[in-house]
C-alpha positions in Angstrom: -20.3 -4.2 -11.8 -18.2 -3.5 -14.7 -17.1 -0.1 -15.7 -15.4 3.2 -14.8 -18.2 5.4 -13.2 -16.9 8.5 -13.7 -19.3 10.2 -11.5 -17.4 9.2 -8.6 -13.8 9.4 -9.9 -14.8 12.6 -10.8 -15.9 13.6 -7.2 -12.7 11.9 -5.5 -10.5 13.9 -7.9 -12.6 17.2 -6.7 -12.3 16.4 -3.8 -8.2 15.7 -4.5 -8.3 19.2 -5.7 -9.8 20.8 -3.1 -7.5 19.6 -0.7 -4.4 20.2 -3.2 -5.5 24.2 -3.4 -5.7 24.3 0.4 -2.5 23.1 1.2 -0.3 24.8 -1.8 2.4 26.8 -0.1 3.1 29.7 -3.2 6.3 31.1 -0.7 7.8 27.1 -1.6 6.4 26.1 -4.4 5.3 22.9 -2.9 2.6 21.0 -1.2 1.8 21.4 2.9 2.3 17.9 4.5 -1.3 16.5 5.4 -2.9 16.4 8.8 -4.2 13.0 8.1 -0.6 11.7 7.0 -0.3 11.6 11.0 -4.1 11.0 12.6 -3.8 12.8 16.0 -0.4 14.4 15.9 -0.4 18.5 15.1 2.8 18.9 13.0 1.3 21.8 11.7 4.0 24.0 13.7 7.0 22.3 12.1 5.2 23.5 8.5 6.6 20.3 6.5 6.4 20.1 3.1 6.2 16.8 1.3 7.9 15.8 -1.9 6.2 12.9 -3.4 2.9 15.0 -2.7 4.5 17.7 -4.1 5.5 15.5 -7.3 2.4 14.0 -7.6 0.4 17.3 -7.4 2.4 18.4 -10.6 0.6 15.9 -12.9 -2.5 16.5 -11.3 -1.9 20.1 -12.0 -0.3 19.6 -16.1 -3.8 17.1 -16.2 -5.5 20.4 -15.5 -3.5 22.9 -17.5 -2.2 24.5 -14.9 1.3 24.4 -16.0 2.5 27.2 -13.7 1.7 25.7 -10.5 3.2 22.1 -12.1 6.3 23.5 -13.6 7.1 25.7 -10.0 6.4 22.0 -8.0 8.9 19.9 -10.2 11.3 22.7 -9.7 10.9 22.0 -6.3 11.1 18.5 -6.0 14.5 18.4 -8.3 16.0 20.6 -5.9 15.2 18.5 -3.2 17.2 15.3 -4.7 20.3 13.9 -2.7 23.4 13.7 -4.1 25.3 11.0 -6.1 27.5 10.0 -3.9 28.9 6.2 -2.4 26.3 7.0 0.8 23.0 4.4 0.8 21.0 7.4 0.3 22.8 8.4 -2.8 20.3 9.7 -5.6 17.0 9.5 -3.2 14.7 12.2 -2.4 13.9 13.9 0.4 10.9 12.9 2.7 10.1 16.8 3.3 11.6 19.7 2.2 13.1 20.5 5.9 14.2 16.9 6.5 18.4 17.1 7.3 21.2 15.9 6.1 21.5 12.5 6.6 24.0 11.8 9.7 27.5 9.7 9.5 25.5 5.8 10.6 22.1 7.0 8.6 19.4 4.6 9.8 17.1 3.6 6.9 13.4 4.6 6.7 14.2 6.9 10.0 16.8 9.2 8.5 15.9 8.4 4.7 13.8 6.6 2.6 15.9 4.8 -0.5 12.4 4.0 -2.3 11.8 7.7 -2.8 14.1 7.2 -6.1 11.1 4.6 -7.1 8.1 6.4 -6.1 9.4 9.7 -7.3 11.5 8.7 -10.3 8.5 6.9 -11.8 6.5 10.2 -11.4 8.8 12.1 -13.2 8.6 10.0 -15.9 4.9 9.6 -15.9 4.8 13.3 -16.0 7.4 13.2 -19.2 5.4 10.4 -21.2 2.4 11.8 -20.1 2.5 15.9 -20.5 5.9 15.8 -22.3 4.7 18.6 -25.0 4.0 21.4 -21.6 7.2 21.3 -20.5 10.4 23.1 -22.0 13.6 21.5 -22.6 15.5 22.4 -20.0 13.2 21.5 -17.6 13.2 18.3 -19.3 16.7 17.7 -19.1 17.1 18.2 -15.9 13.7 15.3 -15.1 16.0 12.9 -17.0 19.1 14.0 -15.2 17.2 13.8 -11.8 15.6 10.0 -12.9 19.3 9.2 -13.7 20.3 10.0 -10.4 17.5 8.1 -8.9 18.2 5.3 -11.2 22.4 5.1 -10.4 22.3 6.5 -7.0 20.2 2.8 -6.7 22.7 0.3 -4.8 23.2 -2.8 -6.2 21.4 -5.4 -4.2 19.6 -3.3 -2.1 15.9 -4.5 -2.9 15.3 -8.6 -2.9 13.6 -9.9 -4.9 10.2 -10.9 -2.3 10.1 -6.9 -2.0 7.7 -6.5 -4.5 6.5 -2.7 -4.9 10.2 -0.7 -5.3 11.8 -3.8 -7.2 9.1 -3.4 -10.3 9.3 0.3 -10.1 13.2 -0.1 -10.5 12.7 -2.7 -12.8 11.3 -0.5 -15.0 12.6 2.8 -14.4 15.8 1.7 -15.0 15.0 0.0 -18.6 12.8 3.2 -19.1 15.7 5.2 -18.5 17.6 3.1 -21.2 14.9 3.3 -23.8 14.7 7.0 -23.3 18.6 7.7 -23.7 19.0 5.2 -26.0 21.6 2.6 -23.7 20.4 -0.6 -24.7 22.3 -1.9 -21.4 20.2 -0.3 -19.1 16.9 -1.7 -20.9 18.8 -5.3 -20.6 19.5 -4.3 -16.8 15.9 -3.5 -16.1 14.8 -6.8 -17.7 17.5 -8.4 -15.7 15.6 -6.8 -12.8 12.3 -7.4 -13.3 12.6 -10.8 -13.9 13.3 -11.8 -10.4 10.1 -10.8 -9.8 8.6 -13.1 -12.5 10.3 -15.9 -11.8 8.8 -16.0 -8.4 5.9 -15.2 -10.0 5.8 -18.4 -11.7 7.5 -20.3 -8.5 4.6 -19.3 -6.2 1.7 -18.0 -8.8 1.7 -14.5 -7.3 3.9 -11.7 -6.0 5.3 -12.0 -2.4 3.6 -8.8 -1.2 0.6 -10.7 -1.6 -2.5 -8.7 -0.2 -1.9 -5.4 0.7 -4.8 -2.9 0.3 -2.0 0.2 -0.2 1.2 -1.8 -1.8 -1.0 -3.9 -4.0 -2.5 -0.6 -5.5 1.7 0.4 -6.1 2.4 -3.4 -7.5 -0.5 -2.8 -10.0 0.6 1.3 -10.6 4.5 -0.6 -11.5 2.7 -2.9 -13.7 0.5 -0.9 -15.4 4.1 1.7 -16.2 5.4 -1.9 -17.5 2.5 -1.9 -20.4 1.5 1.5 -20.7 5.1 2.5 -21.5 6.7 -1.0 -22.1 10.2 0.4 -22.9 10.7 -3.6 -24.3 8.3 -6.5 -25.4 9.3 -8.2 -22.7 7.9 -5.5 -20.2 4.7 -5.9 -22.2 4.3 -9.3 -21.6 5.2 -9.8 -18.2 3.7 -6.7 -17.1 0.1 -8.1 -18.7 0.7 -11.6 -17.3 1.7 -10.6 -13.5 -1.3 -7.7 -13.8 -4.2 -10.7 -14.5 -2.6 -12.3 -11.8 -2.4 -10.0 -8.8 -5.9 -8.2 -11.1 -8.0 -11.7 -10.5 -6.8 -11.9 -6.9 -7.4 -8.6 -5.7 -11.3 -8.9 -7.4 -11.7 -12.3 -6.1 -11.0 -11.3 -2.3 -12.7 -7.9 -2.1 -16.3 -8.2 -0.6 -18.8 -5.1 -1.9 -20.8 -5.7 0.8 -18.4 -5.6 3.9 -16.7 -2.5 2.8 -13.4 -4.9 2.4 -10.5 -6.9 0.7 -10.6 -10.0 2.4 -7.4 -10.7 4.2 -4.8 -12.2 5.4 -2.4 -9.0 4.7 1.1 -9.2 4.4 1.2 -5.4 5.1 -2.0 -3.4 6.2 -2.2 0.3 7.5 -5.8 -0.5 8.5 -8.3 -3.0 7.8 -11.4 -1.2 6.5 -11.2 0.2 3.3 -13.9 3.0 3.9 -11.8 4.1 7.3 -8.2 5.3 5.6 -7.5 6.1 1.5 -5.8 2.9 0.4 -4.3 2.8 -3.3 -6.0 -0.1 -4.0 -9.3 1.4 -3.0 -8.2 3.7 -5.7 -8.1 1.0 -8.5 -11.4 -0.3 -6.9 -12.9 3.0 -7.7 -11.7 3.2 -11.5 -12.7 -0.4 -11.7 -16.5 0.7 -10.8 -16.7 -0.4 -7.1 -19.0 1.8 -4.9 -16.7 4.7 -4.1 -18.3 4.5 -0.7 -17.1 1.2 0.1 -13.3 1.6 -0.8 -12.8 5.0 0.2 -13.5 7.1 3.2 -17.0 8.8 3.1 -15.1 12.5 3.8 -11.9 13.3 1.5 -9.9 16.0 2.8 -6.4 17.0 4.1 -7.6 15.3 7.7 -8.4 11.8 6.5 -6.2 9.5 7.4 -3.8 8.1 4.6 -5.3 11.4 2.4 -1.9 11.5 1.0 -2.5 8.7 -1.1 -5.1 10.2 -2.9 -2.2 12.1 -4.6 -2.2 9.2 -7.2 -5.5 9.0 -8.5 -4.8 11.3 -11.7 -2.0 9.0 -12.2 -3.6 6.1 -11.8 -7.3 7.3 -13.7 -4.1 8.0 -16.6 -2.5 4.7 -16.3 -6.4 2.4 -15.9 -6.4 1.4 -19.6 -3.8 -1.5 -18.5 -5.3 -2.3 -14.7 -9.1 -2.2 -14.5 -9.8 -4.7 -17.6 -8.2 -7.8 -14.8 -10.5 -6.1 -11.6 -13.6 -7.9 -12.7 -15.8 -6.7 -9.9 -18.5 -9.1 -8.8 -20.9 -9.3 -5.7 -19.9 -12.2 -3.4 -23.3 -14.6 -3.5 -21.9 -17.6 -3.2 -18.8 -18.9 -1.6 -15.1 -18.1 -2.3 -12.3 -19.7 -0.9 -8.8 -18.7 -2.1 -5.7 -20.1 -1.1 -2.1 -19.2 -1.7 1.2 -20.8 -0.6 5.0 -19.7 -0.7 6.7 -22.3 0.4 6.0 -23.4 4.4 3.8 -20.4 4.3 0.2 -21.2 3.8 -2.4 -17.9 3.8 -6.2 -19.2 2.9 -8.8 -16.5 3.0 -13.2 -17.7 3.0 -15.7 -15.4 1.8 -19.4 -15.4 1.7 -22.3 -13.4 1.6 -21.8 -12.0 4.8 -18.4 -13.1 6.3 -14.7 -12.2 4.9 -12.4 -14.4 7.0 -8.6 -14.9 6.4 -5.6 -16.2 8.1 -1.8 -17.2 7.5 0.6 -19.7 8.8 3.7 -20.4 8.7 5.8 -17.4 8.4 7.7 -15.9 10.6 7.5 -12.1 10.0 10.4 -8.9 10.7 10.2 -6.6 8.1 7.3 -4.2 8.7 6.2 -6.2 10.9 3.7 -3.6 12.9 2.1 -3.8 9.4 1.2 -7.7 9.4 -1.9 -9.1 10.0 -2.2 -13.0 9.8 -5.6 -12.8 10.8 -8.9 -10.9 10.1 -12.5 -11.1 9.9 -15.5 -8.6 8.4 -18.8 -9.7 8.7 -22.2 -8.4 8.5 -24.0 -8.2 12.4 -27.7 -7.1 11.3 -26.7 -4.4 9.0 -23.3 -3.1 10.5 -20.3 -4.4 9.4 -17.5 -5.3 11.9 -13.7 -6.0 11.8 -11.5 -7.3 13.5 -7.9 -8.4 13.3 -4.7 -9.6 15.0 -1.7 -7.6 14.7 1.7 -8.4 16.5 3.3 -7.0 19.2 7.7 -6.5 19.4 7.5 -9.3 22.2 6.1 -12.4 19.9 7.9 -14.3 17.8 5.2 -15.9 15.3 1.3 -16.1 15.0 0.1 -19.2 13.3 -3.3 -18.5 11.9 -5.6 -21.5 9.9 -9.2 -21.8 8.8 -10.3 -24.7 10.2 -13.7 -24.3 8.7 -15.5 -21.7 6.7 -16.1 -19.6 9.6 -13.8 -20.8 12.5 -10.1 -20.2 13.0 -7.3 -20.9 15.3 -4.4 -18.5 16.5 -1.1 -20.1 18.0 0.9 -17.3 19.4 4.9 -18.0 19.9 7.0 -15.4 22.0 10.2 -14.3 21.9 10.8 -15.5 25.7 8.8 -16.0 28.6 5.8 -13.6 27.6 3.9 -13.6 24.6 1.2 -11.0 23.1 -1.2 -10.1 20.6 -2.7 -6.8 19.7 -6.5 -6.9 18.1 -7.2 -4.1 15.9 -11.3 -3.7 16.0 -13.9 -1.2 14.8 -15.2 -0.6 17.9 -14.1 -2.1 21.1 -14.6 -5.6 21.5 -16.5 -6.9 24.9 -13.8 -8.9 27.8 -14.6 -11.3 30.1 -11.2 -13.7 31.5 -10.2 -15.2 28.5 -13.7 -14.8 26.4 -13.5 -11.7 23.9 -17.3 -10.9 21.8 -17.7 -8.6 19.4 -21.1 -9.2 17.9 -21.6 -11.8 16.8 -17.8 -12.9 16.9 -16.4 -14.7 19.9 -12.8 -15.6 20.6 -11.7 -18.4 23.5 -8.5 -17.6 24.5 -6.2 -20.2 25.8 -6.5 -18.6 29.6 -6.7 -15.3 30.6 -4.3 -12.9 29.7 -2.4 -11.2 32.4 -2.6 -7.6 31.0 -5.3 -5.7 28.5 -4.5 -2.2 27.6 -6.9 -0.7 25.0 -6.1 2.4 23.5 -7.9 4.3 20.1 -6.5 4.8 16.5 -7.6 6.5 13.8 -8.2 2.8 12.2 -10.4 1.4 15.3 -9.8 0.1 18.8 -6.9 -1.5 19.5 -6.6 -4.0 22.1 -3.4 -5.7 23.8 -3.1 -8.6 25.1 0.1 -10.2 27.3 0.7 -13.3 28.9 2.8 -14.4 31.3 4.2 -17.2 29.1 5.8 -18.2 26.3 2.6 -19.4 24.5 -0.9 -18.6 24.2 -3.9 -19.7 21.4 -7.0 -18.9 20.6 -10.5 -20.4 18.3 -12.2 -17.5 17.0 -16.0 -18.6 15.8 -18.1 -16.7 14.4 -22.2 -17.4 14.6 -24.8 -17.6 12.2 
């Protein structure tokens, strides 16, 4: 399964293209925010206009010699930097174009996002390394200015070091930033920086984000900037060493056949990789994985997560450094894999037809509506079917174990006298009392719950379940 097929990659950057023209707002000079950035929710009155897509678009556009179109979007984008300032949103970018000032108590992620310096700083200088020569020098001074604002605008602290994706991003922005203007302190710094990262790296033999089908795909885009532009050795190196690692992992728990990357996920925005555009479906693609099985079968402005496709011409640009550790095989015998950080034990079983992973052990608050401690794909007489337990506000911790190679347990904790859990399905799964089927899956709940609501996303069915207590379990089995 080795190899870039470029027929595909070629298709999904067409289709990239397509959807790029279509939304390209000449009065702004930037990109249209996406219908499927919000599946079921018309924003097209409020007219938004994104700035990482906006960035992104530019080297999609200098790849294409449209230097124009790229030159009027990273005009845009630089005017659409905050301030310097002592704020926590000093040197970020804005989400849109019309998003406001931030108020006096700004609420992170709600009335700014700080790793907008990351994302879009690192684009900036991809488009400098990589299409330097089309651009003048003023323009270029003012990239390097805005990168520097990103880079000091950056509070001290801010990311830990388990927060994988924005911390090697900074990592190296900041030491790329040094390299480029020549301050051997800030090349020090970003080492300094980036070696949080590897030291837990080497405490717990892989990154903390561990399994994420989109922040996976930015660990690997941060890693692949630390070789492909090393502004040390020691970027080289580490960046190499950390790629095999999280490369080998990501190849050993994606499943051809099941249209999947085997969980548990530490952050998930859906669970079938042919359902939403994931990055790391991306990377799957330039790897030579069936573009039909890692990305959704339709590619335009109303698929959901379309506005990750924005980073395929960076990431076909950067693949030299990524796709040699994705060694892509077909999953005809069994895999097991396990990984533990500390207390926390996630263990994920895959076979022919049956991708089954859980967690225990952690107890989960940031971005929590994004972690799944369990899931399961598995082939029912041709059609594959997922499903997999999310968690409600109202529970504390979900305790998740294989228990064999297709059996698990849940253990559900609440916060007080009620507990919960929300399944997140294909297609609706079949209730009876505290017996759920789907196919050929069945979960035994520990008694009936006291309240179902089901209620449809653009990723599947989602199903809630409440008790009237402050503990609940489950066995999930799945037949032969």
């Amino acid at each position: 399964m080795r190899g870039v097929s470029r027929t595909t990659v070629a298709q999904s950057l067409d289709a990239l293209r397509a959807v790029a023209d279509d939304l390209w707002d000449p009065c702004m000079g930037m990109s249209r925010l996406a219908p499927g950035v919000n599946p079921g929710v018309d924003l097209s009155a409020l007219d938004l206009h994104p700035v990482r897509e906006t960035a992104l678009g530019a080297i999609l556009d200098l790849r294409d010699g449209r230097t124009d179109r790229a030159l009027t979007a990273i005009r845009s984008v630089l005017a659409h930097q905050r301030e310097l300032c002592d704020e926590p949103w000093s040197g970020t970018f804005k989400l849109t174009a019309e998003e406001p000032p931030p108020p006096p108590d700004p609420v992170e992620w709600v009335h700014y996002d700080p790793n907008w310096r990351q994302f879009i700083g690192c684009t900036l200088a991809c488009a400098l390394e990589l299409h330097g020569p089309s651009l003048d020098s003023s323009i270029t001074s003012s990239m390097e200015s805005a990168i520097g604002g990103a880079v000091h605008g950056e509070p001290a602290g801010r990311i830990p070091a388990w927060y994988t994706n924005p911390k090697l991003m900074h990592a190296w922005l900041t030491a790329w930033l040094g390299a480029r203007s020549g301050d051997a302190g800030l090349v020090t710094a970003g080492e300094a920086i980036g070696a949080e990262v590897v030291r837990r790296v080497e405490r717990y033999g892989d990154v903390d984000e561990y399994s994420s089908p989109t922040y996976d795909g930015v660990d690997l885009f941060a890693l692949a900037l630390w070789q492909r532009f090393a502004p040390s050795p020691w970027f080289a190196e580490h960046g190499e060493r950390i790629s095999r690692i999280v490369g080998a992992r990501v190849a050993t728990l994606y499943h051809p056949g099941l249209a999947a990357i085997c969980g548990p996920y530490i952050r998930a925005y859906g669970i079938s990789l042919d359902r939403y555009v994931s990055l790391t479906g991306q990377f799957l693609v330039l790897a030579g994985a069936d573009e039909t099985r890692v990305l959704p079968p339709v590619l335009d402005a109303h698929t959901d997560h379309v506005h990750d496709l924005w980073f395929l011409p960076l990431f076909d640009e950067l693949s030299s450094a990524v796709v040699p550790h994705l060694e892509l095989r077909e999953v005809d015998t069994e895999r097991r894999h396990e990984q533990r950080f500390g207390p926390v034990v996630a263990t994920s079983n895959l076979d022919a037809t049956c991708a089954m992973g859980a967690e225990r052990g952690r107890v989960h608050e940031f971005a929590r509506d994004q972690y799944v401690p369990f899931s399961v794909h598995f082939d029912d007489g041709g059609t594959t079917r997922s499903l997999a337990v999310l968690l409600p506000e109202s529970t504390a911790t979900a305790d998740c174990e294989l228990v064999a190679p297709r059996e698990a347990t849940i253990a559900l904790t609440g916060r007080a006298d009620t507990t919960a859990m929300t399944l997140l399905a294909g297609e609706p799964p079949t209730i009876h009392g505290h017996v759920i089927e789907l196919g050929r899956l069945r979960m035994e709940l520990s008694s009936p719950p006291t309240d179902v609501t089901v209620r449809l996303a653009s990723t599947g069915s989602l199903v809630e379940l409440t008790w009237a207590q402050p503990r609940a379990s489950a066995m999930v089995r799945l037949r032969r």
